[in-house]
C-alpha positions in Angstrom: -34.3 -6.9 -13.6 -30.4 -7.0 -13.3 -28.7 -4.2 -12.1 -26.0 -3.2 -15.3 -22.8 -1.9 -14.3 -22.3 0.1 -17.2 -21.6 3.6 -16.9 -24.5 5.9 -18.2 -24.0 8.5 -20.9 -24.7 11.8 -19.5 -27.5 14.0 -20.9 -26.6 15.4 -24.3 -24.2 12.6 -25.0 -21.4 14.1 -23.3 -18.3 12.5 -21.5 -18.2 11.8 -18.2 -15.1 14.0 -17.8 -13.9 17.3 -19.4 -11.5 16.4 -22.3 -7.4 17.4 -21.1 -4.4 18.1 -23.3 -1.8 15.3 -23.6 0.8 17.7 -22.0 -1.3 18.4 -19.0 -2.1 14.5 -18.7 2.4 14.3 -18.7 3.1 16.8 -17.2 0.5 17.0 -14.4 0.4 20.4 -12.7 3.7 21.9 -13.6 3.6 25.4 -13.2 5.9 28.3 -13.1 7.2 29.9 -10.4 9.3 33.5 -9.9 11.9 33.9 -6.6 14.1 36.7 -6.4 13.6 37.9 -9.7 14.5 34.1 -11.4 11.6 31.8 -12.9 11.7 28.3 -11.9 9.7 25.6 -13.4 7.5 23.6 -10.4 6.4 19.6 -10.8 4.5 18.4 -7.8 5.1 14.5 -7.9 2.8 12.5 -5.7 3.8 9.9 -2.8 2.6 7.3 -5.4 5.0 8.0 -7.6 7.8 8.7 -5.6 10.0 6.0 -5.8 13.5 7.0 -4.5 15.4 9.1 -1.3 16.4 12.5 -1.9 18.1 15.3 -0.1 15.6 18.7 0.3 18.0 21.7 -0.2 15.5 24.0 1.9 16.2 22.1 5.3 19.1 19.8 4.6 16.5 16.9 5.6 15.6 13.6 4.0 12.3 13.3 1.2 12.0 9.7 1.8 10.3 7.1 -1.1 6.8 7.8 -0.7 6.5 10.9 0.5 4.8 13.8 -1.8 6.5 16.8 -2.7 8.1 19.0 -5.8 10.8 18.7 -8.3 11.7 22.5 -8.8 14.9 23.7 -11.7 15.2 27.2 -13.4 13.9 28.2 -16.2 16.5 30.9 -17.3 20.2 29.8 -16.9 22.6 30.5 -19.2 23.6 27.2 -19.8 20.6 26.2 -21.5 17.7 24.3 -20.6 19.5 20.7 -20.8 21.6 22.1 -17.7 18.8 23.8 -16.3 16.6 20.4 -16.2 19.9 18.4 -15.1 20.3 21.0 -12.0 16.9 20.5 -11.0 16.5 19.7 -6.8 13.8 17.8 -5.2 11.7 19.8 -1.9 9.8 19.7 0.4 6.6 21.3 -0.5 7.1 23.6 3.1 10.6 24.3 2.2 10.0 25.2 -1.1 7.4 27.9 0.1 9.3 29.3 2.4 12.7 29.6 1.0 
């Protein structure tokens, strides 16, 4: 008999995988973060989907296209949140747990 190369349903009819919120599926695994008393949103973005250069703040050094690491900007300024997200700063993932 062939082999089919269907996936199988899993007992009890459930889905292979644990159902996720649209916002976690956008946002991936944002998470907050508190440092000297101010709380800063974290986005990890992956080597896959990083596309461009930047300039990590933490060591002064260069986050070259395709190299893993975290999008950080606070989450209380008193400009508002539009200023807040337009200040954000790309890091190192070693810098960032350091500084």
């Amino acid at each position: 008999m062939p082999r089919s190369n269907r996936p199988r349903r899993r007992a009890g009819g459930g889905h292979a995988e644990p159902e996720r919120d649209i916002e976690s599926v956008l946002m991936g695994n944002r998470r907050t973060e508190s440092r000297r008393g101010q709380a800063f949103s974290v986005q990890p973005i992956s080597a896959a989907k990083a596309v461009k250069a930047y300039s990590c703040p933490g060591c002064g050094g260069a986050i070259e296209a395709g190299v893993a690491h975290l999008v950080v900007w606070r989450m209380d300024g008193v400009l508002g949140d539009a200023a807040d997200l337009a200040a954000r700063r790309h890091w190192h993932e070693h810098c960032w747990r350091t500084a």
